[in-house]
N, C-alpha and C positions, 0 to 999 in steps of 0.2 A: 506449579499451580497454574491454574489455566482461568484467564478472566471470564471468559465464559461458560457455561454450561456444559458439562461433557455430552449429553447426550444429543444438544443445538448442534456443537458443533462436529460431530459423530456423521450426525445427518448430515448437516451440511458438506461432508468432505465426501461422503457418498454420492451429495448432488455432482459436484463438483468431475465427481471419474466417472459421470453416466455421461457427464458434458463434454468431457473431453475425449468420448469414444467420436464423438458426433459432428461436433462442430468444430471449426477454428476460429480459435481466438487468445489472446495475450492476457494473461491473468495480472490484477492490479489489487489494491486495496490489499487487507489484513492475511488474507491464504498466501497470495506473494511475499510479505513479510515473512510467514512462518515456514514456507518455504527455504527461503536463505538462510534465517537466524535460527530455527527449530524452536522458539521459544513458547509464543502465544497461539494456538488456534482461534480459526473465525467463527461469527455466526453465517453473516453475509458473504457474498461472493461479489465480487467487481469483477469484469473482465471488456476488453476494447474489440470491438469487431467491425468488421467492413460491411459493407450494405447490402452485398449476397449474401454473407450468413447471417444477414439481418430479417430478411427476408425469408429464412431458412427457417428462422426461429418464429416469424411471423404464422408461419404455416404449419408449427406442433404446437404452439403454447398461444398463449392468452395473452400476448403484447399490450402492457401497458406504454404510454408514454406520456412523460413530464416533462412540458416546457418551460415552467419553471428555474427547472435545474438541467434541463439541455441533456436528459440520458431517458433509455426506454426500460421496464421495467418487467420481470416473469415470477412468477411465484412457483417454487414445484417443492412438494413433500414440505408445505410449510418455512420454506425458505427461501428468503429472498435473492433475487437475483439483480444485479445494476448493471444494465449495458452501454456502455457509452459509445460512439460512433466520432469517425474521423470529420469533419468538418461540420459538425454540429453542435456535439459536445464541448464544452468551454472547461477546458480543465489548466493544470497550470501550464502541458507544455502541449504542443500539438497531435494528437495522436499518433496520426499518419508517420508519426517520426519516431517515435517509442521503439527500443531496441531491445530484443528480450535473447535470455538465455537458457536453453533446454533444461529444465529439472524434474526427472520422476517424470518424462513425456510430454511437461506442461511446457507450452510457452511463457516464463515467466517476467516480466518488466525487469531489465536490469536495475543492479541496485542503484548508482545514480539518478536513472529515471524514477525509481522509483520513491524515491529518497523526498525528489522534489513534487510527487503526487501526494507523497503521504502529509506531507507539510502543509498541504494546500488546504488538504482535507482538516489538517489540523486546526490550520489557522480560519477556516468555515464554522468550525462546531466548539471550539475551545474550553467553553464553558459545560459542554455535556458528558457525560456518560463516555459517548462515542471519543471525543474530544481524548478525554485523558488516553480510552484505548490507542489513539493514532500517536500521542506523545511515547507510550509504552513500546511501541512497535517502532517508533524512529529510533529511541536508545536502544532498541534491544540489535537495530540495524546496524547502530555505530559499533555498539560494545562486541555483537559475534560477527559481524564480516569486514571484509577489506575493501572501504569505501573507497575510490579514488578520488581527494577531495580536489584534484586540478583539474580534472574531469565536472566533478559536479560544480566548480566556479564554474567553468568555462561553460556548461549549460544554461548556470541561470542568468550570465549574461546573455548569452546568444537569445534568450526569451523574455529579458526585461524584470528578471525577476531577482536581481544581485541581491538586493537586501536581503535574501531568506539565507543567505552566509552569514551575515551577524546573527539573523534571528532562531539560528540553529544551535550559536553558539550560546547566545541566551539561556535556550532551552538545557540545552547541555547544563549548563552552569546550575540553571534552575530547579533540575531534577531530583527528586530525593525517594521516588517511592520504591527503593532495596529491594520491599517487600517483593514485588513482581517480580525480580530480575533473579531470586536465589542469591544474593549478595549481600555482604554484611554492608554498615554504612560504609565502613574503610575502605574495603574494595572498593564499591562503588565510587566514593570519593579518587581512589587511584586511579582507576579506568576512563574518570570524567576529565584527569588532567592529561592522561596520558591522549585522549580522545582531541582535546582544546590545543596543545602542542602540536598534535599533528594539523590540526588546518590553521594554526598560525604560521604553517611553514609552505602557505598558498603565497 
C-alpha cells in the first residue's frame, strides 16, 4: 500500500530521473527512504546540493527561497522540489559531510545519515500528516535494512544530537501502525524487539 497517491507519486519519480540526468546532487527525505527499504514512495523530493548546481538550477527553473526554514525551493510538473545547501541549510547534521551510497545511479544519503535527517524531520512536523509519513519511513528503515547502530551513536554524538538514540528507541516501542508495514501485529511486535535488542547492544 502506498501512503501516497499513485499517480503524485508516478510523477514525482519521473521528476526525479529528468533530475538526475542533469544535475548533481544527494538525495534525502522520503525517495531515499524508498530507495533502501523499497517500501513507501514519495510526493516530494529533498535533495543537498552545492552552490554551482545551485546556481545551475537558478538558471532553468524558478528558484524559490525560504529563509525561514534555511532551504531553496523549484516546482516542476507540479511537484515539489526542497534543495537544501551546505552551509546554509540547518538540518540535523551538516551537509557538506553527508556520505551517500550509489542506488539506481542516484546519490543516495547513507542510511545512518539518513536515519538521523529523517528524525529531525520528524521530530519538526510530528503532529502532521507529514510527521506520521517520516515515523513510517524510519520503521520501515529499521525493519528492511541493516542499520549500523554504533555508527549512527557515534554520529549523533559527534553533532550533539545523542538523545535521538533513546528517542528512536521510543519511537520504535511506540509504534503500532502494521497497517503500512504489510505486517501482522505479531510480527510487527517481533521485529520491534528484535529491532530494541540490537541497539541495546550499543
Amino acid at each position: 500500500m502506498d501512503y501516497w497517491h499513485g499517480i503524485l507519486t508516478e510523477k514525482s519519480w519521473k521528476v526525479l530521473q529528468e533530475l538526475k540526468g542533469r544535475f548533481d546532487f544527494i538525495l534525502i527525505g522520503g525517495w531515499a527512504t524508498y530507495l533502501w527499504a523499497r517500501t513507501h514512495k514519495s510526493k516530494d523530493i529533498d535533495i543537498i546540493v552545492g552552490f554551482p548546481v545551485l546556481s545551475k538550477l537558478k538558471r532553468e527553473y524558478d528558484l524559490g527561497k525560504n529563509d525561514n526554514l534555511k532551504k531553496y525551493e523549484i516546482s516542476i510538473d507540479e511537484i515539489d522540489v526542497d534543495i537544501y545547501v551546505p552551509f546554509y541549510s540547518e538540518l540535523a547534521l551538516p551537509l557538506e559531510k553527508v556520505e551517500y551510497e550509489m542506488i539506481e545511479g542516484l546519490k543516495v544519503a547513507k542510511l545512518e545519515y539518513l536515519l538521523i535527517l529523517k528524525q529531525a524531520a520528524e521530530e519538526e512536523r510530528s503532529h502532521s500528516e507529514k510527521g506520521e509519513k517520516d515515523r513510517i519511513d524510519i520503521i520501515s528503515l529499521l525493519l528492511n535494512c541493516d542499520v549500523n547502530f554504533k555508527k549512527y551513536h557515534a554520529l549523533l554524538e559527534e553533532n550533539g544530537k545523542a538523545e535521538y538514540f533513546k528517542k528512536l528507541m521510543q519511537m520504535v516501542q511506540n509504534f503500532m501502525d502494521y497497517k503500512y508495514l504489510n505486517l501482522s501485529p505479531r510480527e510487527l511486535k517481533l521485529k520491534k524487539r528484535k529491532i530494541l535488542e540490537d541497539m541495546k547492544k550499543v
